[in-house]
C-alpha positions as CSV (number, residue, x, y, z in Angstrom):
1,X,0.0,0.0,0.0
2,X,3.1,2.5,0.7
3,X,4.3,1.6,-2.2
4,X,1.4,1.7,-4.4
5,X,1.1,6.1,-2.4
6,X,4.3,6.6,-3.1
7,X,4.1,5.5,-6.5
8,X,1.1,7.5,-7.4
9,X,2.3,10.3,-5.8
10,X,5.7,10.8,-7.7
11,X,3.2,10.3,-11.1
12,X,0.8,12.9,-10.1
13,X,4.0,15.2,-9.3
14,X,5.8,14.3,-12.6
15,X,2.8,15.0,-14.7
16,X,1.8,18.2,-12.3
17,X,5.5,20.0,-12.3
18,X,6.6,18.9,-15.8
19,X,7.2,21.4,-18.4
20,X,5.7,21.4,-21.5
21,X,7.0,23.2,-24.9
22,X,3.5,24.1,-26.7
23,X,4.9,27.0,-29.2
24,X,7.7,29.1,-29.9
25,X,7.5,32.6,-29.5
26,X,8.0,34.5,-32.8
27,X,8.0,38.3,-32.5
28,X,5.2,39.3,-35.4
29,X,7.4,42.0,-36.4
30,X,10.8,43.6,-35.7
31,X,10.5,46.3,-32.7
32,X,13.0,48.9,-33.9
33,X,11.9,49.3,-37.2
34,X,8.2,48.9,-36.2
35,X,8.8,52.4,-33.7
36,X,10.8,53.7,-37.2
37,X,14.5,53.6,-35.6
38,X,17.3,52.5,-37.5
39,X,19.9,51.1,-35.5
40,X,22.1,50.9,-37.8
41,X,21.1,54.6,-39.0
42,X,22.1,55.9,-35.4
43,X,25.3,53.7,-35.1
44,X,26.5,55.5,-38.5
45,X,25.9,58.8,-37.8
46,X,27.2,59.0,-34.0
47,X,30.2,57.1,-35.6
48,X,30.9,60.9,-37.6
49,X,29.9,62.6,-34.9
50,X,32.6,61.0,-32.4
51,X,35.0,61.4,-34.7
52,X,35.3,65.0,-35.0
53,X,35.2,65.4,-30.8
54,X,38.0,67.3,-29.5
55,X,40.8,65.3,-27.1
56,X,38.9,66.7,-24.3
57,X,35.5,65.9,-25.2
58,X,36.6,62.1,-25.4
59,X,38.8,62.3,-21.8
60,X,35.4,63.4,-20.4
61,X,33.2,60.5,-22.3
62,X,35.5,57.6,-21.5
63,X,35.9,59.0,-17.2
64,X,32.1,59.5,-17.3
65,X,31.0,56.6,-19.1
66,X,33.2,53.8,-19.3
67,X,34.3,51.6,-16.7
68,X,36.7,48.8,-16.2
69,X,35.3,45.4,-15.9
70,X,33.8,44.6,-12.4
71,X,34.5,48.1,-11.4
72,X,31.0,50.2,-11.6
73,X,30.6,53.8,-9.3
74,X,27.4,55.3,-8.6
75,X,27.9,59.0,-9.1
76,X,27.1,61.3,-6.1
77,X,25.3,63.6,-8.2
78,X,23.6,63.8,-11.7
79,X,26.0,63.5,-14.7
80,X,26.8,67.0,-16.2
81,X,26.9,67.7,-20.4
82,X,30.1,68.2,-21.6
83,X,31.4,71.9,-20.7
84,X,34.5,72.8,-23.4
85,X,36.8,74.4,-21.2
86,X,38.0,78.2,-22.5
């Protein structure tokens, strides 16, 4: 009889917890270009745009912006534009 329990109860369990795969999820259409953005567009332009920033510009981007792996800082206050220095 203990047996038969435990028997029914690890097939009730299996069936109850199991997953099941019933369809894939297929986006109907591609989000960016849905909202019109261009990724790509973007990627091109900022591309010319970064390269015509002064030494200074890009000293400030890379301190502000990147950060060495592992290594993340919360800033004590909110992050300032670019200022060019006269």
């Amino acid at each position: 009889m203990k047996k038969l329990f435990i028997t029914l109860a690890l097939f009730t369990s299996c069936n109850l917890f199991s997953q099941t795969i019933t369809n894939t999820v297929n986006p109907k259409t591609d989000t960016l270009s849905y909202i019109g953005y261009d990724i790509n567009q973007f990627s091109a332009e900022y591309a010319q745009e970064m390269a015509t920033w002064s030494n200074e510009k890009i000293d400030w981007f890379n301190k502000t912006f990147c950060y060495t792996r592992g290594n993340f800082t919360i800033p004590d206050k909110p992050i300032q534009p670019y200022q060019k220095e006269d």
